[in-house]
Backbone as CSV, one residue per row, in Angstrom:
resi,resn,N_x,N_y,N_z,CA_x,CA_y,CA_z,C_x,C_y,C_z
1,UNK,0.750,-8.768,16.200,0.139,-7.612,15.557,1.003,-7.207,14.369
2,UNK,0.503,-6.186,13.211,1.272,-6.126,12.424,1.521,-4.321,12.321
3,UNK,1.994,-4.038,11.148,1.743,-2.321,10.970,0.605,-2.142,9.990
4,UNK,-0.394,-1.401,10.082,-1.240,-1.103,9.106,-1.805,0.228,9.214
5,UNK,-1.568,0.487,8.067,-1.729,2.198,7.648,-3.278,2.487,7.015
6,UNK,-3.659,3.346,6.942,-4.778,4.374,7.043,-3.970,4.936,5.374
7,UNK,-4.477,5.050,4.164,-4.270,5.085,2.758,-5.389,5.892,1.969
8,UNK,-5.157,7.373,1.749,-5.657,7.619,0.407,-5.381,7.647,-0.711
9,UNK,-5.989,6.898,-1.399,-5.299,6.338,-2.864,-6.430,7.090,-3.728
10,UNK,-5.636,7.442,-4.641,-6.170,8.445,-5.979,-5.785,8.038,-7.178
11,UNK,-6.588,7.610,-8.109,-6.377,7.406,-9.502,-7.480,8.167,-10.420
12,UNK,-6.927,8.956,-11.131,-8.081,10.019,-11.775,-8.804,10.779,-11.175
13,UNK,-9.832,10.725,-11.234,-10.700,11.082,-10.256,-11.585,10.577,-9.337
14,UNK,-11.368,9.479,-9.086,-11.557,8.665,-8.123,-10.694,8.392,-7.022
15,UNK,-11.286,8.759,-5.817,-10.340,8.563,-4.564,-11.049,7.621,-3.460
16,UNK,-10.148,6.624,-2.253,-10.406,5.968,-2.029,-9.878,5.593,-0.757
17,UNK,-10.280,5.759,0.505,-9.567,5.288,1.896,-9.472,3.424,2.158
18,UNK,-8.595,2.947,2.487,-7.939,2.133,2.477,-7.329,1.483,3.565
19,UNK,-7.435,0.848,4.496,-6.391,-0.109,5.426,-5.309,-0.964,4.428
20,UNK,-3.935,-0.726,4.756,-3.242,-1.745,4.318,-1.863,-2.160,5.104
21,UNK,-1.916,-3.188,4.899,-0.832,-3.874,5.578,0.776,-3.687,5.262
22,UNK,1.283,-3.167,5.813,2.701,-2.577,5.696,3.488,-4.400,5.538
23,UNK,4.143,-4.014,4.163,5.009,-5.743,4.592,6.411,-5.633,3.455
24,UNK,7.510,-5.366,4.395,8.497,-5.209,4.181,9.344,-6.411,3.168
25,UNK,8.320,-7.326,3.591,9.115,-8.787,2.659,8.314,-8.237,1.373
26,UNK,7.381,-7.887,0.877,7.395,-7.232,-0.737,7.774,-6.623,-1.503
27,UNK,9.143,-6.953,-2.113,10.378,-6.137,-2.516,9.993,-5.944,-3.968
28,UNK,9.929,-4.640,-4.200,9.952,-4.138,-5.866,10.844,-3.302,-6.156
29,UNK,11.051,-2.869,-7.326,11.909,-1.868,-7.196,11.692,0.027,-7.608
30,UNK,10.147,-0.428,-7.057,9.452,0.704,-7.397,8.605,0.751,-6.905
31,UNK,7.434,1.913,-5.918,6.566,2.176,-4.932,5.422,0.960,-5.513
32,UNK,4.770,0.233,-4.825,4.104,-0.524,-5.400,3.301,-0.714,-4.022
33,UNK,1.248,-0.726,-4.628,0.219,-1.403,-3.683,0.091,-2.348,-4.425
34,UNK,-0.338,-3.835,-3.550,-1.409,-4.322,-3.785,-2.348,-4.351,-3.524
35,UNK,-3.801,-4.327,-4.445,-4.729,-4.549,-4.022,-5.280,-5.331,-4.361
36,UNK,-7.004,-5.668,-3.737,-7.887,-7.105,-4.197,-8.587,-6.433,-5.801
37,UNK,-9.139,-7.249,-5.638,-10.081,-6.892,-6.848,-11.354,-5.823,-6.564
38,UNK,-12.386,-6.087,-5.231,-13.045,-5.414,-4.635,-12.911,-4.073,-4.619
39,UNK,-10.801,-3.537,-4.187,-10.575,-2.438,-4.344,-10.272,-2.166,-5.640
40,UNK,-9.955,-2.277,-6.610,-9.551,-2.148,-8.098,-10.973,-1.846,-8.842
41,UNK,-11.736,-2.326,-8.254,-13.434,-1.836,-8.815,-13.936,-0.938,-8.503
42,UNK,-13.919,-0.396,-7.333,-13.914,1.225,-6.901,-13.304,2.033,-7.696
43,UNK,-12.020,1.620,-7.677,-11.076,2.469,-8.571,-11.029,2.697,-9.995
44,UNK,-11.994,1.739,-10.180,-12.068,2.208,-11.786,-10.918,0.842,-12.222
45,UNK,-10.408,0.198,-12.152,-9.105,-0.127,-12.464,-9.314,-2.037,-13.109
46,UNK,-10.936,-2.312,-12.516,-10.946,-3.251,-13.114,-12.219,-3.999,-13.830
47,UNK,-12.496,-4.497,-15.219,-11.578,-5.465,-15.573,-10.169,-4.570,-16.055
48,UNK,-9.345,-5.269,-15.874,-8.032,-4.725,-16.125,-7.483,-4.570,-17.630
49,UNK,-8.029,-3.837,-18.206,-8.304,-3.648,-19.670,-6.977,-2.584,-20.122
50,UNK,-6.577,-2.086,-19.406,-5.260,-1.327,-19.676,-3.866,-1.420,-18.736
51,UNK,-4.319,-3.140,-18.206,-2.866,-3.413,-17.173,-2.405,-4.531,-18.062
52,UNK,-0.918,-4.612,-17.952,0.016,-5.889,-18.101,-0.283,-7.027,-16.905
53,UNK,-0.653,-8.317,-18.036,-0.398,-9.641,-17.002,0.500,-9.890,-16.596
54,UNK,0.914,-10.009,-15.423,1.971,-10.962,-14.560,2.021,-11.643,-13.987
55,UNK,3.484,-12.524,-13.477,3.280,-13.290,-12.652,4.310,-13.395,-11.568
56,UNK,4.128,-13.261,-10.060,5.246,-12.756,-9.363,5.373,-13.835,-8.445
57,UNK,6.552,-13.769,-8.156,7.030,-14.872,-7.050,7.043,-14.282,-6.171
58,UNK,6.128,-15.429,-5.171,5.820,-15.110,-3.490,6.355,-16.079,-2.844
59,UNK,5.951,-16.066,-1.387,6.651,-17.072,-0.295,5.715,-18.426,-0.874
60,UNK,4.610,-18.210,-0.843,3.614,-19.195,-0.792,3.679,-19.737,-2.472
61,UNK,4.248,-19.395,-3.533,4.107,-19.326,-4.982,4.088,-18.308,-6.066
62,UNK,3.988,-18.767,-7.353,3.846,-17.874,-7.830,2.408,-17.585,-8.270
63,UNK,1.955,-15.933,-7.997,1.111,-15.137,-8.292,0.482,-14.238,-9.476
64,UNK,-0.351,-14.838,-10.038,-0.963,-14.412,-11.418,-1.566,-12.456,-10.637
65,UNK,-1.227,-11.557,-11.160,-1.401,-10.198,-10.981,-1.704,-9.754,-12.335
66,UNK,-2.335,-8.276,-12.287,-2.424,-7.756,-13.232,-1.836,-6.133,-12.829
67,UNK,-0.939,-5.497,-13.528,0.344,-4.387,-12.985,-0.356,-3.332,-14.327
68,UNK,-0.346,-2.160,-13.397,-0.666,-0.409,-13.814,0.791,0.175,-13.016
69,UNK,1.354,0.981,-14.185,2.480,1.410,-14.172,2.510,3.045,-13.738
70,UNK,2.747,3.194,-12.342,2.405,4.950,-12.208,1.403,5.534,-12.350
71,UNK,0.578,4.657,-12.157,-0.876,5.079,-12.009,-1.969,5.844,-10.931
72,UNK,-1.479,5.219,-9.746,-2.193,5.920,-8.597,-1.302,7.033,-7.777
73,UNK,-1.842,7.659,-7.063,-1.372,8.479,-5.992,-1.821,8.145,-4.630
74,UNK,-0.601,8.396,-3.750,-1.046,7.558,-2.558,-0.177,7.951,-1.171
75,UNK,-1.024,8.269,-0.342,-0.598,8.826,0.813,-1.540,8.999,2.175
76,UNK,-0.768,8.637,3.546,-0.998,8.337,4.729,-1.690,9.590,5.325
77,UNK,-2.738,8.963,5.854,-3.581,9.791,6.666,-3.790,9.276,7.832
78,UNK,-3.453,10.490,8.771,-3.702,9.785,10.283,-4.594,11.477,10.658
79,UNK,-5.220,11.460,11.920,-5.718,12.508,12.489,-5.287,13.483,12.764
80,UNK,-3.761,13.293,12.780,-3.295,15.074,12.910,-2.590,15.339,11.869
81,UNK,-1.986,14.320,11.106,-0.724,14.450,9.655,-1.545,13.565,8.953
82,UNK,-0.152,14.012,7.622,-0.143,13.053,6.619,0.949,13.001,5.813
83,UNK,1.364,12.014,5.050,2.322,11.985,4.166,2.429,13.110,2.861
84,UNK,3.716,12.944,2.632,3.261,13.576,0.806,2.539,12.427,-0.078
85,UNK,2.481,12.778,-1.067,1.651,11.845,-2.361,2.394,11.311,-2.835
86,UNK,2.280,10.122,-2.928,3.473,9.251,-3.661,2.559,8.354,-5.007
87,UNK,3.595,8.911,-6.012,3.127,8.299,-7.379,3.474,6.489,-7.658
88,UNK,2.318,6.171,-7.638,2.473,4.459,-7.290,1.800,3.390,-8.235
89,UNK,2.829,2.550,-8.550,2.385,1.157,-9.241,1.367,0.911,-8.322
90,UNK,0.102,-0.037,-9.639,-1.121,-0.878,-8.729,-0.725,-1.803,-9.530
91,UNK,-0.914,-3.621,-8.402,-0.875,-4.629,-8.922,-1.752,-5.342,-8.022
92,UNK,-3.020,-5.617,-8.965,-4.291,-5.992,-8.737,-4.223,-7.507,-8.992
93,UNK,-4.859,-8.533,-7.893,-4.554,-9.682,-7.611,-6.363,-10.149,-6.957
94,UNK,-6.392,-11.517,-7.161,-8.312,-12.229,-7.097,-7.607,-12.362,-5.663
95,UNK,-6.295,-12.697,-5.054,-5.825,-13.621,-4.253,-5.863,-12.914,-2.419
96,UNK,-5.390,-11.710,-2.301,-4.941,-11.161,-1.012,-6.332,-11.137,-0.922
97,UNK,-6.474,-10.819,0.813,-7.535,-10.237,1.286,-7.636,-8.999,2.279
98,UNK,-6.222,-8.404,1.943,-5.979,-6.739,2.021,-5.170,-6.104,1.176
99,UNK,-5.205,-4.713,1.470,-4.084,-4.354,0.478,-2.963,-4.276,1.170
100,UNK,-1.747,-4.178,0.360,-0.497,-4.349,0.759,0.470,-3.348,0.808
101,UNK,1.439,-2.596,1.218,2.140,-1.531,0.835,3.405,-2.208,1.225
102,UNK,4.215,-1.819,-0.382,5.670,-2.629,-0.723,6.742,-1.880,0.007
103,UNK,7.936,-2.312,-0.054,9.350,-2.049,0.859,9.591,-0.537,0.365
104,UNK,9.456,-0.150,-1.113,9.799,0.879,-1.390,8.829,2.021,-1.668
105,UNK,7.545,1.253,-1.700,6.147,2.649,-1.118,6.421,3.227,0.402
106,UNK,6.739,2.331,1.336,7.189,2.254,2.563,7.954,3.596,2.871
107,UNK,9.249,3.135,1.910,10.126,4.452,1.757,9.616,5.244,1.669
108,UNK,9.253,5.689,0.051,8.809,7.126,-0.272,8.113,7.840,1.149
109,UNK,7.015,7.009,1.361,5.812,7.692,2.392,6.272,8.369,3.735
110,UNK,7.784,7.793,3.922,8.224,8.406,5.178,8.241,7.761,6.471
111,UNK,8.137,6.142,6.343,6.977,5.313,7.350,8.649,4.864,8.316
112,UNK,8.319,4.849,10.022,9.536,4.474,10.629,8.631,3.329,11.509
113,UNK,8.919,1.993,11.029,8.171,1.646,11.929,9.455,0.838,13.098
114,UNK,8.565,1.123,14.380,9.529,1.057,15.922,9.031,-0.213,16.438
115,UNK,7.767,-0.859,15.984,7.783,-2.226,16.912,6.092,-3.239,15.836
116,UNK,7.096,-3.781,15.413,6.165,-4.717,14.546,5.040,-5.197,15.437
117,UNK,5.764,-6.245,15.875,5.095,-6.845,17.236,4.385,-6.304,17.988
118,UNK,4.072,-4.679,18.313,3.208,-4.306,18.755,2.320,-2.863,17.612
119,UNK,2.540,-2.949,16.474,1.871,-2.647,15.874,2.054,-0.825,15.649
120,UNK,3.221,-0.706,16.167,4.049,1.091,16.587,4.317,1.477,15.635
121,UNK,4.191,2.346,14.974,5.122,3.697,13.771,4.850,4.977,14.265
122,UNK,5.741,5.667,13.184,5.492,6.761,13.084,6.128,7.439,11.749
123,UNK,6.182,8.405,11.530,6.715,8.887,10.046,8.113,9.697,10.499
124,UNK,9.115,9.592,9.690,10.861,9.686,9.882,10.933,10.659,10.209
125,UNK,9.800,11.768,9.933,10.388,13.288,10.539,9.700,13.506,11.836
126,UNK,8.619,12.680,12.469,8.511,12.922,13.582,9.538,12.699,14.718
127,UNK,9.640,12.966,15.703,10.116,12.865,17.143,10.429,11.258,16.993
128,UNK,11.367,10.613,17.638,11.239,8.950,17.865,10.119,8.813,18.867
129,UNK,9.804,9.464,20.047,8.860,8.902,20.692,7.444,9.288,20.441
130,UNK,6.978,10.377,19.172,5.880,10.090,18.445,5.128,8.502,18.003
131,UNK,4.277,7.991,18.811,4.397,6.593,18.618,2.639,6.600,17.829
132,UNK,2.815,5.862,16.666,1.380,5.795,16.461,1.146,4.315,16.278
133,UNK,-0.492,3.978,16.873,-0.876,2.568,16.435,-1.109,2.179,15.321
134,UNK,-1.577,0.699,15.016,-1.192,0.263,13.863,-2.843,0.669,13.452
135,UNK,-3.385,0.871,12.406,-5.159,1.221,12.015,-5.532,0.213,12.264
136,UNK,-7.195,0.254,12.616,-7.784,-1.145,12.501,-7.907,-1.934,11.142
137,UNK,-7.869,-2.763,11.351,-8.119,-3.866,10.104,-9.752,-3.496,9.541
């Protein structure tokens, strides 16, 4: 099982709920989602007419992206809480088939996660034995 969070993401005026996959091996050095394209079209965000092309090295290769710099707002919703809003890079990709939340969006959001393997978090200011499941896919 993995961790996957429950995401409202806001860019302009467009807002947008979200499953994404918490993955600690996506190191930036700045709050960063990925998303598909599917989600980037909701959002207004694509064709990508006001993002920088890139290209990022992954496990599997390197990845043709297209990167918006501080563009969205973005924060965890569960049924009784939620995070603060965290001001966040989008790097919009044809390739994933979820979205992703990077090592240091992770941070900001407050996220403690207690058991990968079974799919456990909770956010740093709760209790340790506040245990929440991972969202559905």
């Amino acid at each position: 099982m993995a961790v996957r969070l429950r995401l409202r993401v806001r860019v302009g005026s467009k807002v947008l709920e979200v499953v994404a996959l918490l993955n600690s091996g996506y190191e930036a050095p700045t709050p960063q989602l990925l998303i598909p394209v599917d989600i980037a079209k909701q959002l207004g965000l694509w064709p990508p007419d006001n993002a920088v092309e890139v290209e990022l090295e992954t496990a599997g290769g390197p990845l043709r992206a297209w990167y918006y710099r501080a563009i969205a707002y973005v924060k965890v919703v569960t049924e009784d809480a939620g995070s603060k809003e965290v001001l966040t890079d989008i790097v919009v990709s044809p390739l994933p088939t979820e979205v992703l939340i990077n090592d240091q969006l992770a941070e900001e959001l407050e996220i403690a996660v207690e058991s990968f393997g079974r799919g456990l978090w909770r956010f740093r200011w709760e209790p340790k034995d506040k245990l929440r499941p991972s969202a559905k896919k």
